[in-house]
N, C-alpha and C positions, 0 to 999 in steps of 0.2 A: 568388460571395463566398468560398467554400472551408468546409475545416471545419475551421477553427483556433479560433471562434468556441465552437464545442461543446467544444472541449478542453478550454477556457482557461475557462467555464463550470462546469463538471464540475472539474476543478483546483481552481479557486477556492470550491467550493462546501464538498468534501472539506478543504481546507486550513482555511477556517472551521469545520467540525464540530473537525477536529484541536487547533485554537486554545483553541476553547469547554472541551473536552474535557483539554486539559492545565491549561487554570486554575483549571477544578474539582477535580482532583487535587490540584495545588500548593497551594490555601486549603486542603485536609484535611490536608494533611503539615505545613504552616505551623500547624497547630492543633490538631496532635498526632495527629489521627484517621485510620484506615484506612476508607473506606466497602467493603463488602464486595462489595456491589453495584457500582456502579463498577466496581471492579476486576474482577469479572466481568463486565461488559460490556466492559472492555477486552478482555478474552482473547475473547470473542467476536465484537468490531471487529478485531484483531490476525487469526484464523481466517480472516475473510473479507478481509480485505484478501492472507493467502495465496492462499483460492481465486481473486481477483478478479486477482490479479500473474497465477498459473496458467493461465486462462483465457486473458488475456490475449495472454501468449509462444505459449501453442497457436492462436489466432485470428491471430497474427502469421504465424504459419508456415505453416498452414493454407491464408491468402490470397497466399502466395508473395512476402510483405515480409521476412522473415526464413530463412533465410539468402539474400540479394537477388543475383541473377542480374550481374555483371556487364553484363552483353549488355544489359540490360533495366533501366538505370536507375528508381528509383523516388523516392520522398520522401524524404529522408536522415533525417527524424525517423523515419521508422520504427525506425532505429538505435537513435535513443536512448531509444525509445518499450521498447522489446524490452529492452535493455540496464537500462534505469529499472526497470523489470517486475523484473528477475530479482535487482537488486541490493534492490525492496523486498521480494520472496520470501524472501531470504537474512535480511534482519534481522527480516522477523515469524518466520521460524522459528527463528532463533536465539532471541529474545523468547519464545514459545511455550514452547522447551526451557529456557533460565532458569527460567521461571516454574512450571514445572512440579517441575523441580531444588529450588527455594526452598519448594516447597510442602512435599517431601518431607524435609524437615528438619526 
């Protein structure tokens, strides 16, 4: 059957937490309020979704999917698995350093 089932599982699971997660924000900004909480569990969802990218690109590379061998074709999602990874690494940390920047004002 493959494991595209488990991805697409896991994707859609997270995508829904992310959903849930930005509408709760949006009604407090829409109603004038910060919850403080929230916001600190964002920066601790943001956190881990760095280490979880991190993990991620070292587990890729680790298993010999990333940088992939010519010789030795493999799943082409790996590419963009690796790629996906690294491009969410770059915005939670840019996110992180904002947030941190904003704090200190």
């Amino acid at each position: 059957m493959g494991e595209w089932w488990q991805y697409v599982l896991g994707a859609g699971a997270v995508a829904l937490l992310c959903l849930y997660f930005s509408a709760t924000l949006s009604r407090d900004a829409s109603a004038g309020r910060e919850d403080a909480t929230m916001l600190n569990l964002a920066r601790y969802l943001t956190i881990g979704q760095l280490a979880g990218m991190i993990i991620a690109m070292i587990g890729l590379i680790a298993d010999a999917k990333m940088p992939r061998d010519p010789a030795k074709p493999d799943w082409a999602a790996s590419a963009i698995f690796f790629f996906g990874a690294a491009a969410l690494a770059v915005i939670s940390a840019d996110a992180l350093r904002r947030s941190a920047s904003s704090h200190n004002r």
